[in-house]
C-alpha positions as CSV (number, residue, x, y, z in Angstrom):
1,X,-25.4,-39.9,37.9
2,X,-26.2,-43.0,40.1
3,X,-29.2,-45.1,39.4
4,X,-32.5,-44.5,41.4
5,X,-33.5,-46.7,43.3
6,X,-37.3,-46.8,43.0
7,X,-38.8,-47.3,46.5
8,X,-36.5,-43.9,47.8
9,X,-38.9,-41.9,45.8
10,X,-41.9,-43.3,47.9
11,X,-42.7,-41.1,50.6
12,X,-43.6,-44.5,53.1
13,X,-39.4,-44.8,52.6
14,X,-38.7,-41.8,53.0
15,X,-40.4,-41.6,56.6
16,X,-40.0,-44.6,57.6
17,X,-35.7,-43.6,57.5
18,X,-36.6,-40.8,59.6
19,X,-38.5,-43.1,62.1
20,X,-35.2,-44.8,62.3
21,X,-33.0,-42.0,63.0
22,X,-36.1,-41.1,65.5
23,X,-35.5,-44.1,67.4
24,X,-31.6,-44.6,67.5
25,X,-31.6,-40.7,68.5
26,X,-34.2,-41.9,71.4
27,X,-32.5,-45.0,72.2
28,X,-29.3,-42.9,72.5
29,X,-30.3,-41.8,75.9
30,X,-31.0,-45.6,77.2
31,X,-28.6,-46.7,79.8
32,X,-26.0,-48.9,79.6
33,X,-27.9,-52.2,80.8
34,X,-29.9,-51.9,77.8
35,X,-27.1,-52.2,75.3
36,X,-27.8,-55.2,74.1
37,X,-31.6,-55.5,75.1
38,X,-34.7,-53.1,74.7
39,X,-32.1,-50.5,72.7
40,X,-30.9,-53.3,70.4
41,X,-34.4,-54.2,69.9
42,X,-35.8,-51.1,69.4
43,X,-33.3,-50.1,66.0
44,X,-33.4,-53.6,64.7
45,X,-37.0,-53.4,64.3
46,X,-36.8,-50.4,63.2
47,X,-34.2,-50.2,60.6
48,X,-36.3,-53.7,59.2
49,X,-39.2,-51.5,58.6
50,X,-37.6,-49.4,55.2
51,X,-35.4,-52.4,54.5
52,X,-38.4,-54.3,54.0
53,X,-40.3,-52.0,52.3
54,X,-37.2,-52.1,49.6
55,X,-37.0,-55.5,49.3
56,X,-40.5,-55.8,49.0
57,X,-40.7,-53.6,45.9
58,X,-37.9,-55.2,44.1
59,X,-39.8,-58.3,44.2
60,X,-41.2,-59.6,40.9
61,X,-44.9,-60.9,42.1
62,X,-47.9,-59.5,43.9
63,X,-47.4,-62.3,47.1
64,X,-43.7,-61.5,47.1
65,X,-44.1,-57.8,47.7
66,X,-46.7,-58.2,50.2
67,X,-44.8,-60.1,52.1
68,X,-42.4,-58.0,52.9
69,X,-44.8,-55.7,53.4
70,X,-46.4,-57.2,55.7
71,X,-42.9,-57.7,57.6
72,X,-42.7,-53.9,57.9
73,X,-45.6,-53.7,59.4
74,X,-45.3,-56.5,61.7
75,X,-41.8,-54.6,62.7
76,X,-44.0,-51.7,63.3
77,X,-46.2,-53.3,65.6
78,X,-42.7,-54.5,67.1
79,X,-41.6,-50.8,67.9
80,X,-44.9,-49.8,69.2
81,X,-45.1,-52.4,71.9
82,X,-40.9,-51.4,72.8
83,X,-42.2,-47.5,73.0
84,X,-45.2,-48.5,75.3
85,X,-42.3,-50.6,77.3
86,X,-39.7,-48.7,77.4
87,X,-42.3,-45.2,78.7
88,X,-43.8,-47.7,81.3
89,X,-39.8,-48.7,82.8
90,X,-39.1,-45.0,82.7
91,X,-36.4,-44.9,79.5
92,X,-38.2,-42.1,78.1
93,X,-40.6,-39.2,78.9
94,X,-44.2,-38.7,77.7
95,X,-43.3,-36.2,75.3
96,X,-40.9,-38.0,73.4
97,X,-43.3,-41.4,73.0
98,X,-45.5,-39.2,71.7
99,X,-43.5,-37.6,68.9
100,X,-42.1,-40.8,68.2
101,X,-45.6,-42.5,68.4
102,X,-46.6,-40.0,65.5
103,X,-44.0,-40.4,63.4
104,X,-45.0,-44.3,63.6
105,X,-48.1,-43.5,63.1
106,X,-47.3,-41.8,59.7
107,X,-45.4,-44.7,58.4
108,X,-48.4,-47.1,59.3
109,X,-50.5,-45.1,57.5
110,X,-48.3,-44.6,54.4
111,X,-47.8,-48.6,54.3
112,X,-51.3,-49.6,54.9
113,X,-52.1,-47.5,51.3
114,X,-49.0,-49.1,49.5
115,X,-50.4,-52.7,50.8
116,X,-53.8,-51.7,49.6
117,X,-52.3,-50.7,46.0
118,X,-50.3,-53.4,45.2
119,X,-53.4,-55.9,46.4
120,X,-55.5,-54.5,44.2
């Protein structure tokens, strides 16, 4: 039996891998022009945000793990602004910001509690 990591039992993981298969399914669907810009973007910031959240718990002090925490949710902040872009240039519909919005939303949500643990 492999070893566990701990932060893939936290549910703020967890969701924040489905917000990046969210957005490289959305991105998918970008055209070809945006290869390398808004769609590159997009995953990068996105696939930072649970990266972040594990190196952030593997760190040893209080200031350490915030830090990275804090990274995740600046990445967060990232992909919102590339959503609200990318709906205004017409790269996706209404209904799927929305979704995808949510799911972001969760994540947010999930990380602002961790944050608010661990600064305790």
């Amino acid at each position: 039996m492999k070893n566990e990591r701990p932060h893939k039992k936290l549910t703020v993981w967890q969701k924040a891998l489905m917000l990046v298969k969210k957005i490289y399914e959305v991105t998918r669907a970008y055209p070809r022009e945006e290869e390398f810009g808004l769609k590159s973007q997009l995953r990068r910031a996105a696939v930072s945000v649970p990266s972040n959240i594990a190196e952030g718990l593997t760190r040893r002090t209080k200031n350490d793990k915030l830090h990275f925490l804090n990274t995740a949710d600046a990445s967060l902040s990232e992909i919102d602004t590339q959503l609200e872009i990318s709906l205004m240039l017409g790269l996706m519909d209404e209904t799927i910001f929305n979704e995808t919005q949510e799911s972001l939303v969760v994540v947010e949500q999930l990380l602002g509690g961790l944050k608010r643990s661990i600064a305790r």
